[in-house]
N, C-alpha and C positions, 0 to 999 in steps of 0.2 A: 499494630497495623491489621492483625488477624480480623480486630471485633470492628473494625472499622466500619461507617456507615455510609453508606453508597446513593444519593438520593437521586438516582437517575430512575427512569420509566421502568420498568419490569415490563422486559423483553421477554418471548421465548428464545432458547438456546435447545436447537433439535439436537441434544445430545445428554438428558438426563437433566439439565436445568432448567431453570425458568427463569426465569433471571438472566615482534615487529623488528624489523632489521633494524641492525646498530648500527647509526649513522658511519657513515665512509671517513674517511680524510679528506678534511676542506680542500687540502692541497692537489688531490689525484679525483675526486670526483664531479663528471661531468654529466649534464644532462642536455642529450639532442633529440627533438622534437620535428614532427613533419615527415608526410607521409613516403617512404620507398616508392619507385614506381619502377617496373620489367616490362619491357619489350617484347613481345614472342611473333611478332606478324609479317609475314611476307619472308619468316628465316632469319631475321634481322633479330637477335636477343637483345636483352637489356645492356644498360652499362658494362655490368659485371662480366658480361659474356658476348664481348660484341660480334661474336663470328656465329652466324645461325649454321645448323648442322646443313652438309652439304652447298654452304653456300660460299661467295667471295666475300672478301668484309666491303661492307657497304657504310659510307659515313653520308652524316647533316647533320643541319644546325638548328637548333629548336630552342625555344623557352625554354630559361630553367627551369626545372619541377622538383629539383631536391633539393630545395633550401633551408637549411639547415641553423638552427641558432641554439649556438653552445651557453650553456648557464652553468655557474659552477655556484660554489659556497663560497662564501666571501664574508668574513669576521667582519672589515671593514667599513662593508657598504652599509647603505642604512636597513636594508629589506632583512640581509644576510645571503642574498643574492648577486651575484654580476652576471649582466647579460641577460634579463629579464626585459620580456617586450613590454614597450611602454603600458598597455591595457591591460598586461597583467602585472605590473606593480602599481597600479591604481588599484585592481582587487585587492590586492595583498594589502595595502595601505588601512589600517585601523581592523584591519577585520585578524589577522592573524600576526602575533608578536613576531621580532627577530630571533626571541629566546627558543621559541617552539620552530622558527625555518630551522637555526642551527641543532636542533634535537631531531625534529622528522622531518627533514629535505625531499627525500621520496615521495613521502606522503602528502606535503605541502604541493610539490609539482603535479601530483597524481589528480587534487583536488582544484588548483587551477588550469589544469588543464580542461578537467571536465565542464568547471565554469564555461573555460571561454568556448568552449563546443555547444553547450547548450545557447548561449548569445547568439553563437552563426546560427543553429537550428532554427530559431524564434524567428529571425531575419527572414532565412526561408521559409519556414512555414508561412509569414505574413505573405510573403508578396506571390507564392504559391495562391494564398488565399484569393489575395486581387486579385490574380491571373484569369481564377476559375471561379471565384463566388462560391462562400464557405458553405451555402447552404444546398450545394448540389449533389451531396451523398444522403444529406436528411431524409429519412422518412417521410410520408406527407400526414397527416392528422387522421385518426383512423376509430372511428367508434367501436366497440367490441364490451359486448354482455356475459355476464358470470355464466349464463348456460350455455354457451361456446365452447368455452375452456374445460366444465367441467365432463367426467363419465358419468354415463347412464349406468355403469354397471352396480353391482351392489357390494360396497366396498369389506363386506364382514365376510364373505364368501373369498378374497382375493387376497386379505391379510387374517390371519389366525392371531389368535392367543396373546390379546392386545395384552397391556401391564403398563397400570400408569404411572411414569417414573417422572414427572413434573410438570406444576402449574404455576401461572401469573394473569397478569392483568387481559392479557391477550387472548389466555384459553390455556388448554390441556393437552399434553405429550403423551405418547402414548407408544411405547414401543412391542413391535409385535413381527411375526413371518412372514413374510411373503409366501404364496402357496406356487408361483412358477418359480421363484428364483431360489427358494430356500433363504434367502437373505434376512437379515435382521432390518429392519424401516422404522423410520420415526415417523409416528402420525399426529400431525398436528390437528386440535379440533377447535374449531373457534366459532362466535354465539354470530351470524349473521343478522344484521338490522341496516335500517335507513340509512345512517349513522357512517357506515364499515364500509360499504359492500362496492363501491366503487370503489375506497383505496384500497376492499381485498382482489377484487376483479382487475386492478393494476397491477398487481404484485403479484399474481397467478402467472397475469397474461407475461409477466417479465421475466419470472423463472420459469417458465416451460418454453422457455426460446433462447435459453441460456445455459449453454454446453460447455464447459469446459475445465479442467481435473483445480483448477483452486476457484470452484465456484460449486456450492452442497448441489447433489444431483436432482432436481425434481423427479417425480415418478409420476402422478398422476392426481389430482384433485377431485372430489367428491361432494355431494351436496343432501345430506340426510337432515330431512326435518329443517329444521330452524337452525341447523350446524354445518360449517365447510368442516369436509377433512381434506388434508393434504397432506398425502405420503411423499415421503424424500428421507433420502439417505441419513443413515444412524451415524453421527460422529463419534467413536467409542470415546476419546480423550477429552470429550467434553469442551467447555470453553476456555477463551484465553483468562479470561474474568476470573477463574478459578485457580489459577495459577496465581496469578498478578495479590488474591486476597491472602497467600500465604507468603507475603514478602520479609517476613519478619523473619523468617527460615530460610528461605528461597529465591534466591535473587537472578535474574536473566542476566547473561555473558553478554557480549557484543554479538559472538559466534547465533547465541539463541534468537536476538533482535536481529541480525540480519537475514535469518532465515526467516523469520514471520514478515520481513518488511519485503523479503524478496515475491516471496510467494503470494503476500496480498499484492504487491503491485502489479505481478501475472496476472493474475485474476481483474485487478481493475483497468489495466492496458484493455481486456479484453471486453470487461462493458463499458467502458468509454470507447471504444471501437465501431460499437453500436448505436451510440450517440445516447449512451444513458448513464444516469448521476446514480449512486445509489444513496448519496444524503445519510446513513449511518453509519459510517465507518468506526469502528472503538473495540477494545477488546470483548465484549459480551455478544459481538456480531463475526467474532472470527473463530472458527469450529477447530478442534486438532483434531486427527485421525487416531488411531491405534498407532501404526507406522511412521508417526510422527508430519501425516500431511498438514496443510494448512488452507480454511477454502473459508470463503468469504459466506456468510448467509443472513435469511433478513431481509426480502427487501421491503418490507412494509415503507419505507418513506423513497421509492423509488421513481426515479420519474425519466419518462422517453422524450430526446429532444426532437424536433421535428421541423420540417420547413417555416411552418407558420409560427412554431415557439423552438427558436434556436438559442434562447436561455430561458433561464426559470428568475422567480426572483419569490419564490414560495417562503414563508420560516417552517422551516420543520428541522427534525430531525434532536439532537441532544443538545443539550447549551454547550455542557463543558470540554465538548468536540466541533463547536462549531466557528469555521470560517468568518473571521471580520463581514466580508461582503454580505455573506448571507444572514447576519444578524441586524444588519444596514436597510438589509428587504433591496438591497442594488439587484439587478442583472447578473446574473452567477453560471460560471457552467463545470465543468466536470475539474475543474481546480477543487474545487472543494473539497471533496474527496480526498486530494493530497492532502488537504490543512489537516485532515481530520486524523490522516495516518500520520501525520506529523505530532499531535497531540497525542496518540495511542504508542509512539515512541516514546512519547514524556511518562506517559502510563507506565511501559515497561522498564524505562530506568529508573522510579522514582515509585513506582506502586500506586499512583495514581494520578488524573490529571492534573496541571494547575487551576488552582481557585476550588479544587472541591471544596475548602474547606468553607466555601461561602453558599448562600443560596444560588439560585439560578441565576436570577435576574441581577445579582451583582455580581456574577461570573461574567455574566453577558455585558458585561456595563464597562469590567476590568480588560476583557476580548478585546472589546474595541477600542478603547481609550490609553490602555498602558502595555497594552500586545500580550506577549506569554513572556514569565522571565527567564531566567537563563540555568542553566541545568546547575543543582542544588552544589555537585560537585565535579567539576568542569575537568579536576584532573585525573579524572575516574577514566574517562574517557576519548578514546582516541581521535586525530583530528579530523578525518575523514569521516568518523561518528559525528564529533560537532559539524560539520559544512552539513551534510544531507538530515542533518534534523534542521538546521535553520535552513536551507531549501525549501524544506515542505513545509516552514512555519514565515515565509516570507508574506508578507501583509500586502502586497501588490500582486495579485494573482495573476498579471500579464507577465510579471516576471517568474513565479513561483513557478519550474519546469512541471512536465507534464509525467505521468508516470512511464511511458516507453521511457523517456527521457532520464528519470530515476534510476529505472533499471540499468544505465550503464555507468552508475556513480561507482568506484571505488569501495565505497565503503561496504557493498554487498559480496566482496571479494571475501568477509570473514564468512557466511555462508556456508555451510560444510553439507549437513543435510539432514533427515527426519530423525537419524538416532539419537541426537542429543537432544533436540524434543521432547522425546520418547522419553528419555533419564529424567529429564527438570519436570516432565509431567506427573511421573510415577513417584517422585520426591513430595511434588507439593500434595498430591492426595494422599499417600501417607502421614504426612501433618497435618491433616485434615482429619482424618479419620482419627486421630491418634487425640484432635483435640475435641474430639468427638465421645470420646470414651473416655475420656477425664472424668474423674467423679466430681462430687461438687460438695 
């Protein structure tokens, strides 16, 4: 897998590249659902506490609001449940065995329950939509020129002692000082033409209005001669793409995938918040830190929704990350992105995506026609792992949740945080190196 061959676009990467509880007793465990509700107004507590301090006890009669429905484990039944509401033994039906309710019952309830939470969401958000008309937070269409975005100033004077640590198809890395911050910066330089210069003036204009700790920092963009430079922040840990190519040594935990899935979906909650796609979601676009952060970068195929285009329906972006819909040329909107972390999930269990091993265009052929297949070894991994990878590889993107949405799946609960990162990073480039110094 080391020498493996990767035929995707040569990206830059601003960072040195270019390029589980034991099930209970059927008998004694229950599981009740539906939310508590407390009282505190006018003195009057909740159930629990019907006497408010200083006051007389005061009663009424109201709707129930605690209703409660007990499900246990049942050998018997057909699910391996009793007392399961009817919509949620319709999920459960074909998608998850009786064998695997009676091994993880927890986890099986944890993952339908989020289902049927994201259902209500969808509901509401629709009729939300009707209420107010989806396109009243959009931006309105906005012209804006590369000499806008960029400094007048003279960028060799404000970063020192450049060193070029990697090139591609795109241009040259450049890491060097910053002379106010003392900081280390990655300087990207790239060959400006007819060609470029509006999908680089999009992609300026999108990172310099994009703040936030799992998205690379912009600093400042620059226009020397017939060359952009754009300074932004140094990733010390380099890319995910780097890890992922020493899989033969190296293999991601559950714990490592849900901190990379947690932290991109941070990051993408918050440029779809903005109403923008970033179209290349995949591990060679997602940066690590030293301290094991995780930030999205890249946006060269980036695109702002706006009142007058409230979808895109463009092809860009990588074959073997891309969304059914958007290889269709349909109507598409910031679902994609999920598809796309959905496939960068198959990346990191499997070392790479499905259909590499084909060309593009029969990647894209296989996308649409026979979907993505099913993870190589299904009992490798835990069920909460399988539900939220087929979430984000769900081929109807009305249904596929949204990434707020994701973030409150279960299975982000293995998440721990940057240090083990930090370990699986430091692992795969000493195999790196190490295969580096092989003689031959």
């Amino acid at each position: 897998m080391a020498d493996r061959a990767r035929p995707r676009t040569a990206r830059l990467a601003l960072a040195g590249r270019v390029r589980s509880r034991l099930p209970p007793s059927p008998k004694s465990r229950f599981f009740f659902f539906g939310k508590k509700k407390k009282q505190t107004e006018n003195g009057v507590a909740g159930p629990l506490n019907p006497l408010g301090e200083g006051s007389e006890p005061q009663f009424s009669v109201s709707s129930p609001y605690q209703v409660k429905h007990p499900v246990h484990v049942d050998f018997n039944s057909n699910t391996g449940f009793k007392g399961l509401p009817k919509e949620w033994e319709v999920m459960l039906r074909g998608n998850i065995s009786k064998d695997e309710v009676l091994e993880n019952p927890d986890a099986v309830i944890d993952v339908l329950e989020f289902q049927s939470n994201i259902i209500k969401q969808e509901a509401q958000k629709k009729q939300d939509q009707e209420a107010a008309g989806d396109a009243s937070t959009l931006p309105a269409e906005r012209a804006i020129t590369l000499n806008e975005l960029v400094s007048k100033e003279d960028p060799t004077k404000l970063y020192l002692k450049p060193k070029k640590i990697g090139e591609g198809a795109a241009g040259e890395v450049f890491l060097a000082t910053s002379v106010g911050t003392k900081e280390e910066v990655a300087i990207k330089k790239m060959t400006l033409n007819a060609q470029n210069i509006k999908l680089l003036t999009a992609e300026i204009h999108i990172m310099k209005e994009s703040h936030h700790p799992n998205v690379v920092r912009y600093f400042d963009s620059f226009r020397v001669e017939d060359k952009l430079w754009v300074a932004m922040e140094y990733m010390g840990g380099g890319c995910l793409t780097e890890v992922l190519e020493q899989f033969e040594h190296v293999q991601m935990k559950e714990e490592h995938i849900a901190w990379v899935c947690q932290e991109t979906l941070r990051g993408l909650a918050y440029i779809h918040s903005l109403h923008r796609i970033h179209r290349d979601i995949k591990s060679d676009n997602i940066l690590i830190g030293s301290r094991g952060e995780v930030k999205i970068a890249d946006f060269g195929y980036a695109a702002q929704l706006t009142q007058e285009k409230r979808k895109r329906n463009t092809i860009v972006g990588t074959p073997y990350w891309m969304a059914p819909e958007l290889i269709r040329g349909q109507n598409y909107d910031t679902k994609v992105d999920v598809w796309s972390l959905g496939i960068m999930i198959m990346e990191m269990a499997e070392g790479e995506p499905p259909y590499m091993e084909f060309p593009p265009l029969r990647a894209l052929f296989l996308i649409t026609t026979k979907g993505i297949p099913d993870l190589k070894e299904p009992r490798k991994w835990s069920q909460p792992f399988q539900q939220f990878v087929s979430l984000c590889l769900e081929k109807d993107p009305e249904k596929r949740p949204d990434a707020n949405q994701l973030l409150q799946h279960p299975f982000l609960q293995a998440a721990k945080n940057g240090e083990a990162m930090v370990k699986l990073n430091d692992e795969a480039k000493r195999h790196a190196r190490a295969a580096v110094e092989l003689p031959f």
